[in-house]
mmCIF file as Biopython writes it, N, C-alpha, C and O atoms, coordinates in Angstrom:
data_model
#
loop_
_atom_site.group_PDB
_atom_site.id
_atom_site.type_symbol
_atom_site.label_atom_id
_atom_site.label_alt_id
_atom_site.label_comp_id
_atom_site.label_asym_id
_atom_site.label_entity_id
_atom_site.label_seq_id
_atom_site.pdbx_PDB_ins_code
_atom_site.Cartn_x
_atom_site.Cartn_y
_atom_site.Cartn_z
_atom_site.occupancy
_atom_site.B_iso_or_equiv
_atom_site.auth_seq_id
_atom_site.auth_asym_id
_atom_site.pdbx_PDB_model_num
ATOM 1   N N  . UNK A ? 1  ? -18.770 22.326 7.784   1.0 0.0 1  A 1 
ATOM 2   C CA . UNK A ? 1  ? -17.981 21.184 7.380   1.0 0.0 1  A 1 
ATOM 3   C C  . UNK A ? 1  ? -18.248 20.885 5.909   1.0 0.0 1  A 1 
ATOM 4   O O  . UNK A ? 1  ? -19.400 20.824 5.480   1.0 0.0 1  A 1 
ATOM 5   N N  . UNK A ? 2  ? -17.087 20.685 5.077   1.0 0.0 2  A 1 
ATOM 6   C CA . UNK A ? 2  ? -17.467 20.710 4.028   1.0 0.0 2  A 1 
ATOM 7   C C  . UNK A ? 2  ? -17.933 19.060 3.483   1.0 0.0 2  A 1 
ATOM 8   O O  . UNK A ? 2  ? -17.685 18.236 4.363   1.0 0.0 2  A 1 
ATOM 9   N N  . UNK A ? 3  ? -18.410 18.588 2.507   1.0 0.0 3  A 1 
ATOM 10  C CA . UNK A ? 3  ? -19.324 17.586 1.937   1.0 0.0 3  A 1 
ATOM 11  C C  . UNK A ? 3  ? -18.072 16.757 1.987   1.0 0.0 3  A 1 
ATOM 12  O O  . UNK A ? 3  ? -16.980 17.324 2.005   1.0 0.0 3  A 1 
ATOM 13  N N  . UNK A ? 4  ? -18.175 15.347 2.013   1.0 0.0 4  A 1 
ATOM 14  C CA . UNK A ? 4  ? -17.484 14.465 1.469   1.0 0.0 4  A 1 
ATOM 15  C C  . UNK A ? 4  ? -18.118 13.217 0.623   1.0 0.0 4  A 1 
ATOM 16  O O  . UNK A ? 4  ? -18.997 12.481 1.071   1.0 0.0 4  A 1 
ATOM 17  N N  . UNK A ? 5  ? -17.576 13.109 -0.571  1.0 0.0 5  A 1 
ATOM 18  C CA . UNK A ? 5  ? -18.299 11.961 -1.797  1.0 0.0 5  A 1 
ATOM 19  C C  . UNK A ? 5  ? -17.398 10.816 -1.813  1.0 0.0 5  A 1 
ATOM 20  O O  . UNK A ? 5  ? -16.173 10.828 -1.933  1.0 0.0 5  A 1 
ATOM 21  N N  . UNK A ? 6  ? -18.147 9.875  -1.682  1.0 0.0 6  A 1 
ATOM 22  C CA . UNK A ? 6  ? -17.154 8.430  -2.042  1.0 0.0 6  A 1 
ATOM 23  C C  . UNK A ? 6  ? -17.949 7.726  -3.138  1.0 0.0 6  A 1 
ATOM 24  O O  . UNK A ? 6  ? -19.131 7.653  -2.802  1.0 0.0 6  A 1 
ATOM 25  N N  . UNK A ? 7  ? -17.769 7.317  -4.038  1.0 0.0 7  A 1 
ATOM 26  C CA . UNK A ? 7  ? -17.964 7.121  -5.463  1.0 0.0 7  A 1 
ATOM 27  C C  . UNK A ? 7  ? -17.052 5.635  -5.245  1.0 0.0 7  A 1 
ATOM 28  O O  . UNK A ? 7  ? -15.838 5.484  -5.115  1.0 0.0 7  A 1 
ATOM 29  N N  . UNK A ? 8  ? -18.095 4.696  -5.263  1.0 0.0 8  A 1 
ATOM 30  C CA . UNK A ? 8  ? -17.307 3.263  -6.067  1.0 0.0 8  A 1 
ATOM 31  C C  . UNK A ? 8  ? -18.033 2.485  -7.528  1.0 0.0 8  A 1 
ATOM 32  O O  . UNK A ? 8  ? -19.165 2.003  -7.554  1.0 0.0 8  A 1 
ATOM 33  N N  . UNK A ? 9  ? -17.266 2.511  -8.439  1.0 0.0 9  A 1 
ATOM 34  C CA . UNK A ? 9  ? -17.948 2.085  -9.358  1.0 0.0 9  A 1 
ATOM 35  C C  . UNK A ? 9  ? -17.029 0.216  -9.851  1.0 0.0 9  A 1 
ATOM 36  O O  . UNK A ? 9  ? -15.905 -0.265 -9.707  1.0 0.0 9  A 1 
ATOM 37  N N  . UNK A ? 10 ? -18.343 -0.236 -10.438 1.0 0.0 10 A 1 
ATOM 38  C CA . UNK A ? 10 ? -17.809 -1.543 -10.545 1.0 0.0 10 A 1 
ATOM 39  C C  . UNK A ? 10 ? -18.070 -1.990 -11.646 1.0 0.0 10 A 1 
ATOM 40  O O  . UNK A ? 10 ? -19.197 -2.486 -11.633 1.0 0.0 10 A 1 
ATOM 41  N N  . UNK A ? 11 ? -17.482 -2.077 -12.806 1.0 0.0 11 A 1 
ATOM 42  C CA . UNK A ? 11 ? -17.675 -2.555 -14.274 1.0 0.0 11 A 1 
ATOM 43  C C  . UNK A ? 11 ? -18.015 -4.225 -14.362 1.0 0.0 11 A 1 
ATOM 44  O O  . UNK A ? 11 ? -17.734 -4.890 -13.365 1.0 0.0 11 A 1 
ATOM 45  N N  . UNK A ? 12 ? -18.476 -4.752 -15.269 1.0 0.0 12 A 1 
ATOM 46  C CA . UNK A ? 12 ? -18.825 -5.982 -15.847 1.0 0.0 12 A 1 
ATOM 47  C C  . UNK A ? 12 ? -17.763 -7.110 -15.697 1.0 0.0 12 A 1 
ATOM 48  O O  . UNK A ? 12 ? -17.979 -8.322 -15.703 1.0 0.0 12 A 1 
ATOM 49  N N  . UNK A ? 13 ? -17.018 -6.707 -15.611 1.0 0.0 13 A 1 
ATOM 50  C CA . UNK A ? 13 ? -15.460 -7.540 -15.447 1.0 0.0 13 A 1 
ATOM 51  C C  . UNK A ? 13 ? -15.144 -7.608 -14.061 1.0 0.0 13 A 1 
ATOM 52  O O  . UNK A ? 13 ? -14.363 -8.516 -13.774 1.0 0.0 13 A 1 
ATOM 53  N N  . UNK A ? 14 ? -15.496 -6.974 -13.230 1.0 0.0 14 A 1 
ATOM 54  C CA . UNK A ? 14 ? -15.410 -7.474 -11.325 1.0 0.0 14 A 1 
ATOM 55  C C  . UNK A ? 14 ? -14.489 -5.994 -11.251 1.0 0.0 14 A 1 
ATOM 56  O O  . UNK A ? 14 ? -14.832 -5.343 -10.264 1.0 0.0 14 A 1 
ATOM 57  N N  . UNK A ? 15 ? -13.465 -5.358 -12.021 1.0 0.0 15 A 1 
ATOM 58  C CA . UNK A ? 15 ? -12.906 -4.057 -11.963 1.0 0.0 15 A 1 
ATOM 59  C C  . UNK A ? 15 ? -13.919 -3.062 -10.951 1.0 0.0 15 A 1 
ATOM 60  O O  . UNK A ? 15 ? -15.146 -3.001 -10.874 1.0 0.0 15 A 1 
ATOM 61  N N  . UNK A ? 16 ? -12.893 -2.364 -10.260 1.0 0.0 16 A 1 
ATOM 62  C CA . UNK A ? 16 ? -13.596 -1.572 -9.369  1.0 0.0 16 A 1 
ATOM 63  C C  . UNK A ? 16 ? -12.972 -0.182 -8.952  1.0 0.0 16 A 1 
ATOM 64  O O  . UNK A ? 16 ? -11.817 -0.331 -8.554  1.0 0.0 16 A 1 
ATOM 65  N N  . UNK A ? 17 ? -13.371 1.014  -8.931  1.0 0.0 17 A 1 
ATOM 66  C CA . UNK A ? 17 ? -12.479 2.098  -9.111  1.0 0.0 17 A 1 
ATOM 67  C C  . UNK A ? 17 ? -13.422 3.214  -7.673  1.0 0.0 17 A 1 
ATOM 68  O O  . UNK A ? 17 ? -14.579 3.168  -7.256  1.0 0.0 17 A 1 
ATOM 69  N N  . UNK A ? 18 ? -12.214 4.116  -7.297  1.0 0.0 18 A 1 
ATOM 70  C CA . UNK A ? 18 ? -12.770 4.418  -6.033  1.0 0.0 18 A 1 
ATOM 71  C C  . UNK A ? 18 ? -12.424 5.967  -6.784  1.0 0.0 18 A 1 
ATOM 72  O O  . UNK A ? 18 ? -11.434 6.271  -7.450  1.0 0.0 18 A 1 
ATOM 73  N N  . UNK A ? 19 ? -13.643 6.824  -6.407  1.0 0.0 19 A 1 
ATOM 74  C CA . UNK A ? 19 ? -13.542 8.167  -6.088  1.0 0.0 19 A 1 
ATOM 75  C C  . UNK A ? 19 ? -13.966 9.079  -4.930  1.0 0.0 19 A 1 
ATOM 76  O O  . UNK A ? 19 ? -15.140 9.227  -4.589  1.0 0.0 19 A 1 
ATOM 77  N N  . UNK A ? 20 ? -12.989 9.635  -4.395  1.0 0.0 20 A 1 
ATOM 78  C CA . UNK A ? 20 ? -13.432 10.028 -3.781  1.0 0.0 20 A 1 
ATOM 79  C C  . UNK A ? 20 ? -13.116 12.048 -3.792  1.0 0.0 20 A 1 
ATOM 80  O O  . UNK A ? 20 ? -12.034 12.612 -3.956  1.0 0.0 20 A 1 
ATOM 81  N N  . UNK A ? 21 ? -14.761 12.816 -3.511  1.0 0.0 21 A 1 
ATOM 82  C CA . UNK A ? 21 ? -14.416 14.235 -3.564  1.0 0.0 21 A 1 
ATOM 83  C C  . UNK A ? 21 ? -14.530 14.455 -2.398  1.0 0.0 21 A 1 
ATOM 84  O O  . UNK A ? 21 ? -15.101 13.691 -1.620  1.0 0.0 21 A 1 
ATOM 85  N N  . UNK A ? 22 ? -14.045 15.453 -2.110  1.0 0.0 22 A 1 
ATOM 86  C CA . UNK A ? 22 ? -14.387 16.720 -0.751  1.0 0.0 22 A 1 
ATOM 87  C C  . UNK A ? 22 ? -13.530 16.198 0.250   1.0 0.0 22 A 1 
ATOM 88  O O  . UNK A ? 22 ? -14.094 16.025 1.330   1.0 0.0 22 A 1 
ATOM 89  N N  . UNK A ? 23 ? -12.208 15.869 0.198   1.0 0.0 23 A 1 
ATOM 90  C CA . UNK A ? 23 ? -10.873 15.651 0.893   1.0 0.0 23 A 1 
ATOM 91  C C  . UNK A ? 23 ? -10.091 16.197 0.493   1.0 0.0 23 A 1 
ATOM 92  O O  . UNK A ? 23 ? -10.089 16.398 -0.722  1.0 0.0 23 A 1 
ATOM 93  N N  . UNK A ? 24 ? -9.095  16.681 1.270   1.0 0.0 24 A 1 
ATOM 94  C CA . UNK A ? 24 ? -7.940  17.217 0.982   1.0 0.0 24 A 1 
ATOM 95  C C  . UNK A ? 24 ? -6.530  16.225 1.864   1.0 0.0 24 A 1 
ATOM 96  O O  . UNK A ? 24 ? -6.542  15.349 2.729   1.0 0.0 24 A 1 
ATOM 97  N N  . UNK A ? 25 ? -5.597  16.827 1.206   1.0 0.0 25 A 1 
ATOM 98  C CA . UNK A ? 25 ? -4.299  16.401 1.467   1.0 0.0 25 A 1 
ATOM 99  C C  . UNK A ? 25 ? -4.187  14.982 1.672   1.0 0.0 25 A 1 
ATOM 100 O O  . UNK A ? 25 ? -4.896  14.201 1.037   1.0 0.0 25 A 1 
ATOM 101 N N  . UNK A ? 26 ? -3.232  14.549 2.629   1.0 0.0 26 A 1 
ATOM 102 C CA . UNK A ? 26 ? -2.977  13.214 2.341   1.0 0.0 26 A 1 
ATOM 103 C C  . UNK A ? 26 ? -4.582  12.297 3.497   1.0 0.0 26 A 1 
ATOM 104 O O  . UNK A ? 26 ? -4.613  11.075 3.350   1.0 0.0 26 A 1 
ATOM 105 N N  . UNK A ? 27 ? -5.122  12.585 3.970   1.0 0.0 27 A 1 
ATOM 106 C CA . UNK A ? 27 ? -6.153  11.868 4.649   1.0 0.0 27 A 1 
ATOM 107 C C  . UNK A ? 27 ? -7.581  11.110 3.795   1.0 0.0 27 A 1 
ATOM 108 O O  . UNK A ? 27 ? -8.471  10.340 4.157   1.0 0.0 27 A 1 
ATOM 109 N N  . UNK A ? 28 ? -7.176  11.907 2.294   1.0 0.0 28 A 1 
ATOM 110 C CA . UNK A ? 28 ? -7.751  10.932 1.147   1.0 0.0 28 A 1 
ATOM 111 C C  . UNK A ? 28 ? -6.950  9.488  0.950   1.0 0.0 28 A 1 
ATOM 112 O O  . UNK A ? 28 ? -7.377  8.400  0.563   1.0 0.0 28 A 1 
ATOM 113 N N  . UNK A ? 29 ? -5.718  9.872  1.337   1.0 0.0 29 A 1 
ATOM 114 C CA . UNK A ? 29 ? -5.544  8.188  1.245   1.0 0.0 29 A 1 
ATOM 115 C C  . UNK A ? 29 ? -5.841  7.373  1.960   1.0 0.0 29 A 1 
ATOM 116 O O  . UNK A ? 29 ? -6.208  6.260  1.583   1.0 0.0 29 A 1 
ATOM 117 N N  . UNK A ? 30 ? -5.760  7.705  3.073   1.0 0.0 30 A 1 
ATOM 118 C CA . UNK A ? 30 ? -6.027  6.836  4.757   1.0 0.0 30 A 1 
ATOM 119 C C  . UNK A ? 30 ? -7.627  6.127  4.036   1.0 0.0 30 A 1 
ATOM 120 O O  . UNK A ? 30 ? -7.968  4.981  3.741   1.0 0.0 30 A 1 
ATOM 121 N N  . UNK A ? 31 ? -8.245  7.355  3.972   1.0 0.0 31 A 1 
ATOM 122 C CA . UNK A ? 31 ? -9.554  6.570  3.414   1.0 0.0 31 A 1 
ATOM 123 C C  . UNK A ? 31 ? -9.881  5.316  2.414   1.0 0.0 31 A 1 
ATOM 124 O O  . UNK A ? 31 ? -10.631 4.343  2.491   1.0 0.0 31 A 1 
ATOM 125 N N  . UNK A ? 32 ? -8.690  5.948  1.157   1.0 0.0 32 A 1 
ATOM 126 C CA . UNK A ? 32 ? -8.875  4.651  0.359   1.0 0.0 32 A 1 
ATOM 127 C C  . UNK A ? 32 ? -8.240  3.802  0.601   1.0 0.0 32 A 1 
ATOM 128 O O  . UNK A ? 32 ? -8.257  2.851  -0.181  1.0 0.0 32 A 1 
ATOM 129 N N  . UNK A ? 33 ? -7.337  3.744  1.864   1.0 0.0 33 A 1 
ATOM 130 C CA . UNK A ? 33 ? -6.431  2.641  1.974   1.0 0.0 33 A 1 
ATOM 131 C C  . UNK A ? 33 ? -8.019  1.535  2.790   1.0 0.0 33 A 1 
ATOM 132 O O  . UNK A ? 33 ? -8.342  0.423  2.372   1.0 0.0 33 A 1 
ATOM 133 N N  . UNK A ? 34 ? -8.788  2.363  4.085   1.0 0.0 34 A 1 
ATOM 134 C CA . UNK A ? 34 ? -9.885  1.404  4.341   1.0 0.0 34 A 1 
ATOM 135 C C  . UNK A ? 34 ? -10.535 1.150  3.440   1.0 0.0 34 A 1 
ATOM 136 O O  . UNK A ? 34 ? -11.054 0.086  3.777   1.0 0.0 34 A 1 
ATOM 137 N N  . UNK A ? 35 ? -10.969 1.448  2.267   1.0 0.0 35 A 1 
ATOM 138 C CA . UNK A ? 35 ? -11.729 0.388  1.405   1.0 0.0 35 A 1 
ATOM 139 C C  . UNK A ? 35 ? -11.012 -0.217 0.898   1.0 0.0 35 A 1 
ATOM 140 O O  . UNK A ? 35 ? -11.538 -1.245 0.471   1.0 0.0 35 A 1 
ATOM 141 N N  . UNK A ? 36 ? -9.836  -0.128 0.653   1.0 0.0 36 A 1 
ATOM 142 C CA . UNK A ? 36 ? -9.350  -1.056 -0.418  1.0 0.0 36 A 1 
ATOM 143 C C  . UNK A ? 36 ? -9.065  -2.436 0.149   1.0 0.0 36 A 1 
ATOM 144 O O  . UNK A ? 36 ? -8.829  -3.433 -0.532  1.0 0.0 36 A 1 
ATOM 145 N N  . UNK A ? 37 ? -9.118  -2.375 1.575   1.0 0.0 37 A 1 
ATOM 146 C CA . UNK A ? 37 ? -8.735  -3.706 2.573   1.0 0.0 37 A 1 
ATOM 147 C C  . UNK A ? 37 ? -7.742  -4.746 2.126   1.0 0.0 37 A 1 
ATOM 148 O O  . UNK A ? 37 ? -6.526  -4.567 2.051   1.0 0.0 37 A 1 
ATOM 149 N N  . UNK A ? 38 ? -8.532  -6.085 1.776   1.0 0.0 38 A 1 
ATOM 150 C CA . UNK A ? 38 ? -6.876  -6.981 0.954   1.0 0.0 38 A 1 
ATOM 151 C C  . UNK A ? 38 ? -6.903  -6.591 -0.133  1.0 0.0 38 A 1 
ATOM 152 O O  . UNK A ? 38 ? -6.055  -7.267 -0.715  1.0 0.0 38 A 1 
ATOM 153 N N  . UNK A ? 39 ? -7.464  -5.721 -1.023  1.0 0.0 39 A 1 
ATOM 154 C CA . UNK A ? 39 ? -6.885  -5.791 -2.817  1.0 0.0 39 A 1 
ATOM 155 C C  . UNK A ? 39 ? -5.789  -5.424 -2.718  1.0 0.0 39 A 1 
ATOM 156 O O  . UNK A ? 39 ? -5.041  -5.138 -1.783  1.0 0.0 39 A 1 
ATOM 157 N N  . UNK A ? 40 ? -5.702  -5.459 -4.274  1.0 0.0 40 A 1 
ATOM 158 C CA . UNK A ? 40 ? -4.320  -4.294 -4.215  1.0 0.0 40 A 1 
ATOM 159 C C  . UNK A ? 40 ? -4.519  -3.391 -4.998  1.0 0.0 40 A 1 
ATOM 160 O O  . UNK A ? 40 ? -5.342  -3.687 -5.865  1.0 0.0 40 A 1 
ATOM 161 N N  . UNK A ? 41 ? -4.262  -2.772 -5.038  1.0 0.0 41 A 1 
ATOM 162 C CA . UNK A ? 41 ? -4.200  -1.441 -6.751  1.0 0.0 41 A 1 
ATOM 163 C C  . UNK A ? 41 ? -3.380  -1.420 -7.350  1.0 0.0 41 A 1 
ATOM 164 O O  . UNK A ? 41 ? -2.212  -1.560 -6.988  1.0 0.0 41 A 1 
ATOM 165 N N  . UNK A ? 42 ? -3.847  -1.210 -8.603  1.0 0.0 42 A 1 
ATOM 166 C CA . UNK A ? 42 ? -2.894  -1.597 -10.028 1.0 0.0 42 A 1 
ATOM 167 C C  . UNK A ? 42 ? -2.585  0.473  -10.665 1.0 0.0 42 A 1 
ATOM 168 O O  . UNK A ? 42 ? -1.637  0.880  -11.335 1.0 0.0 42 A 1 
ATOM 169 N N  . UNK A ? 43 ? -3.944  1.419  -10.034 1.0 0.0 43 A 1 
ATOM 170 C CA . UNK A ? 43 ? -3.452  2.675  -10.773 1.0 0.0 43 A 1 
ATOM 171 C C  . UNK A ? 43 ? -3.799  3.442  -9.449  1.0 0.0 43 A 1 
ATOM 172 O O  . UNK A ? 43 ? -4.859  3.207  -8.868  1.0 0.0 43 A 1 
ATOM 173 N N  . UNK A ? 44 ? -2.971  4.284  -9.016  1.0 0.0 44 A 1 
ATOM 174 C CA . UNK A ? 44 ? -3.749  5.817  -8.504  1.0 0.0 44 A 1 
ATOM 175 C C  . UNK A ? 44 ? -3.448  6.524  -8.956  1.0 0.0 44 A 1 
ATOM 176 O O  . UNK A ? 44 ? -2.382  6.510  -9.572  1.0 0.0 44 A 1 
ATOM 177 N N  . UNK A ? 45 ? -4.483  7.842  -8.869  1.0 0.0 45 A 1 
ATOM 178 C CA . UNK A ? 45 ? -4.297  8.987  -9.515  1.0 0.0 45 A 1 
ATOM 179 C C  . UNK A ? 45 ? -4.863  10.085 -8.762  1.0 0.0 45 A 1 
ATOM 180 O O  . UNK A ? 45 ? -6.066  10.195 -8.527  1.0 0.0 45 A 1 
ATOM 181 N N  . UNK A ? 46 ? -3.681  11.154 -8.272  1.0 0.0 46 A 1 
ATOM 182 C CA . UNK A ? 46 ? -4.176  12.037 -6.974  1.0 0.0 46 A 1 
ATOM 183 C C  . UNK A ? 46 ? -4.664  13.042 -7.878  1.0 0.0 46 A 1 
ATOM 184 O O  . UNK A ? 46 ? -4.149  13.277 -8.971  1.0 0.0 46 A 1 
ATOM 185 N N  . UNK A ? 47 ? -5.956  13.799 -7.265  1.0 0.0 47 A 1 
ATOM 186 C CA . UNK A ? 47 ? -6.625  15.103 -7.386  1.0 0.0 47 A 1 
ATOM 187 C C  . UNK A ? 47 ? -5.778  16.335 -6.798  1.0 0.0 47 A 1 
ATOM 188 O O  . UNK A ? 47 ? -4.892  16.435 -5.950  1.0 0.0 47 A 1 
ATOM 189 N N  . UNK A ? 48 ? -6.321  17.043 -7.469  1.0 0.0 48 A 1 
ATOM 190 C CA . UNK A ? 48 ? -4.916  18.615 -7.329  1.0 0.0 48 A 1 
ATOM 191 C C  . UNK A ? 48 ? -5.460  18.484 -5.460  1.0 0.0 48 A 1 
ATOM 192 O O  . UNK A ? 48 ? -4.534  18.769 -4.701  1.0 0.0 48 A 1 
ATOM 193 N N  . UNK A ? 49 ? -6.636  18.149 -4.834  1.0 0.0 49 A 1 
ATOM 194 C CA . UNK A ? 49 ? -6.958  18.566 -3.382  1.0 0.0 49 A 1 
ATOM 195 C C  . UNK A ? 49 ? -6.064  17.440 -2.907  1.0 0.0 49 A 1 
ATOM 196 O O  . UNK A ? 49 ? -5.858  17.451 -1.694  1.0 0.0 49 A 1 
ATOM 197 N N  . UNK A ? 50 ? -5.543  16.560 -3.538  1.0 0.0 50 A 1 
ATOM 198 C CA . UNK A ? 50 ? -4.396  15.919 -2.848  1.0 0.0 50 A 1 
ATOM 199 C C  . UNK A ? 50 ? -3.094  16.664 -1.994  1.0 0.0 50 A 1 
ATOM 200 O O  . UNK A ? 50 ? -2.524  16.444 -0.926  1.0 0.0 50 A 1 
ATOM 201 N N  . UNK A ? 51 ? -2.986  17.511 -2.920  1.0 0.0 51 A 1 
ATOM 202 C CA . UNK A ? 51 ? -1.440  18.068 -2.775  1.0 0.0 51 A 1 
ATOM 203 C C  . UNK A ? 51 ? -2.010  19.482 -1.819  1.0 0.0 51 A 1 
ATOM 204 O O  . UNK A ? 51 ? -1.052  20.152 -1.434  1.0 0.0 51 A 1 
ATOM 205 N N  . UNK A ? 52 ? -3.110  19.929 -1.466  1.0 0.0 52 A 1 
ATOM 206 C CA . UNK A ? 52 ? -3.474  20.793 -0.820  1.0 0.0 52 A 1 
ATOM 207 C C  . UNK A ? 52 ? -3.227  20.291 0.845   1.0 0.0 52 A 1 
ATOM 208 O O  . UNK A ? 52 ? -3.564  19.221 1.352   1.0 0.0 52 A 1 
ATOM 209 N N  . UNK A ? 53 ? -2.320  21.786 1.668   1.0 0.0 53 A 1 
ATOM 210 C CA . UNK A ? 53 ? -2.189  21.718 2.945   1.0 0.0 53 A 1 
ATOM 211 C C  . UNK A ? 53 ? -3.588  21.487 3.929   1.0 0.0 53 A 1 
ATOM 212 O O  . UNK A ? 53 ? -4.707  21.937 3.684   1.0 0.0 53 A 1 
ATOM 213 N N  . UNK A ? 54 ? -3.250  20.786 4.922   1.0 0.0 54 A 1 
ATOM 214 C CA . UNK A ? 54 ? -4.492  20.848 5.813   1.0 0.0 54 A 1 
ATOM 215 C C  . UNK A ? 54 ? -3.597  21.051 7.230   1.0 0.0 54 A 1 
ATOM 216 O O  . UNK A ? 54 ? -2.418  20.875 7.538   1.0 0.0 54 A 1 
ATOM 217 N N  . UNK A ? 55 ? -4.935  21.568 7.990   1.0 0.0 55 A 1 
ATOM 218 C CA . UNK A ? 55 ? -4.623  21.501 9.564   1.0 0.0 55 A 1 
ATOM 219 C C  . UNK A ? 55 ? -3.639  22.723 9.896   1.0 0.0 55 A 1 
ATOM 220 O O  . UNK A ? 55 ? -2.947  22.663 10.912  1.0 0.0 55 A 1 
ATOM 221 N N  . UNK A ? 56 ? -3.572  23.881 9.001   1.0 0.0 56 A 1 
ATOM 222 C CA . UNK A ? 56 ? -2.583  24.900 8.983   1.0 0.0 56 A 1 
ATOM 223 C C  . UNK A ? 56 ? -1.302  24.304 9.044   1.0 0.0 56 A 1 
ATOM 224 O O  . UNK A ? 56 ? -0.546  25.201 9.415   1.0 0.0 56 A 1 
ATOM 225 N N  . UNK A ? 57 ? -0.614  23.183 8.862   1.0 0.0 57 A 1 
ATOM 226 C CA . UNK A ? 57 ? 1.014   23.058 8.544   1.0 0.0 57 A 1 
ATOM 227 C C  . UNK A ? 57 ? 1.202   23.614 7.234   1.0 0.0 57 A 1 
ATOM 228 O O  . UNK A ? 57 ? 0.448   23.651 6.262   1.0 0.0 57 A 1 
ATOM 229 N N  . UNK A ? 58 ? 2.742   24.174 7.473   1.0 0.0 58 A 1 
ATOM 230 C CA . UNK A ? 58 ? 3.482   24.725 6.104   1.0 0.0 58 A 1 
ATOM 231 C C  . UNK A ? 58 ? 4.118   23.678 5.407   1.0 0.0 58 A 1 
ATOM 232 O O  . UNK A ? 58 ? 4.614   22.861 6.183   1.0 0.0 58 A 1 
ATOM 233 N N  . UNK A ? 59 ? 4.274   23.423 4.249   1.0 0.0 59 A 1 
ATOM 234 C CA . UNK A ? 59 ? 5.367   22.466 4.103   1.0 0.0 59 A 1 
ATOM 235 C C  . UNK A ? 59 ? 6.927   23.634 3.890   1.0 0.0 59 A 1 
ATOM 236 O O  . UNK A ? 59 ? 6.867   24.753 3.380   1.0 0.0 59 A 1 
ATOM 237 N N  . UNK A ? 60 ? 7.819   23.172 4.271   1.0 0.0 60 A 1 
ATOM 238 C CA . UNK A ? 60 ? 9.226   24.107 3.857   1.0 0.0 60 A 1 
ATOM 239 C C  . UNK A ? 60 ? 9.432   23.897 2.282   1.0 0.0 60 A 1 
ATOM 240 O O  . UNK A ? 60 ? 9.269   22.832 1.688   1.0 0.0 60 A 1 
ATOM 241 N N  . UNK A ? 61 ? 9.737   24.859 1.843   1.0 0.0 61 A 1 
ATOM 242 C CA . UNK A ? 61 ? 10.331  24.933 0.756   1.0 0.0 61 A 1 
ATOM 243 C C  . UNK A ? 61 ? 11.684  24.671 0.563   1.0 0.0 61 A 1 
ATOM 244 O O  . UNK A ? 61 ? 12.504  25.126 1.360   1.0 0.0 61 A 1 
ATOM 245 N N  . UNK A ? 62 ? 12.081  23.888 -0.545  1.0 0.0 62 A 1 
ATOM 246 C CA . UNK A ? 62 ? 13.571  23.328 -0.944  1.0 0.0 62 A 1 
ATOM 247 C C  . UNK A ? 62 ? 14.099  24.249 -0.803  1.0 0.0 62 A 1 
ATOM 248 O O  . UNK A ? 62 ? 13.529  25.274 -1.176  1.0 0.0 62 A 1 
ATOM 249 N N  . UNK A ? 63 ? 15.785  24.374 -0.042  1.0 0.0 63 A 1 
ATOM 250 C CA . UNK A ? 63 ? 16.408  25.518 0.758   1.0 0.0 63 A 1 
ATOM 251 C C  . UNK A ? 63 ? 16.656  26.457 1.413   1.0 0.0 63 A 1 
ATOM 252 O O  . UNK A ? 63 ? 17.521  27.315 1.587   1.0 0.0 63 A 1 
ATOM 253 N N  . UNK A ? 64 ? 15.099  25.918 1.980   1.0 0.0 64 A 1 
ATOM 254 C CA . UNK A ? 64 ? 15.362  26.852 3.165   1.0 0.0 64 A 1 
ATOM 255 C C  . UNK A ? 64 ? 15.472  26.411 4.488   1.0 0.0 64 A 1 
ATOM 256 O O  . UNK A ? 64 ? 15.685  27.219 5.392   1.0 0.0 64 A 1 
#
C-alpha cells in the first residue's frame, strides 16, 4: 500500500493550506473535502496524481 501525506500548514494570519501526497485521482478530494468541513476555499490546485486513473476504469476518449 502505498504512503499517504497530509500536510496542513497554518500561517500567522489564521490562513491555512492543505497538502496532500500519495493519492491519486479524484478520492484526493473526498479527503480534502473532510477537512475542510464548514470553510470554504478560496484556491485549489490539482497535482498531475489528480488526473491519474484508479481502480482500473478507462476514461473514453472524445469520439469514440
Amino acid at each position: 500500500m502505498k504512503e499517504k501525506i497530509v500536510v496542513i500548514e497554518i500561517d500567522e494570519q489564521g490562513n491555512s493550506s492543505l497538502d496532500l501526497a500519495g493519492f491519486e485521482g479524484k478520492g484526493c478530494a473526498v479527503v480534502a473535502k473532510d477537512f475542510q468541513g464548514g470553510d470554504s476555499v478560496t484556491n485549489t490546485r490539482h497535482k498531475r496524481e489528480f488526473y491519474l486513473q484508479t481502480g482500473g476504469k478507462k476514461l473514453q476518449q472524445e469520439g469514440q
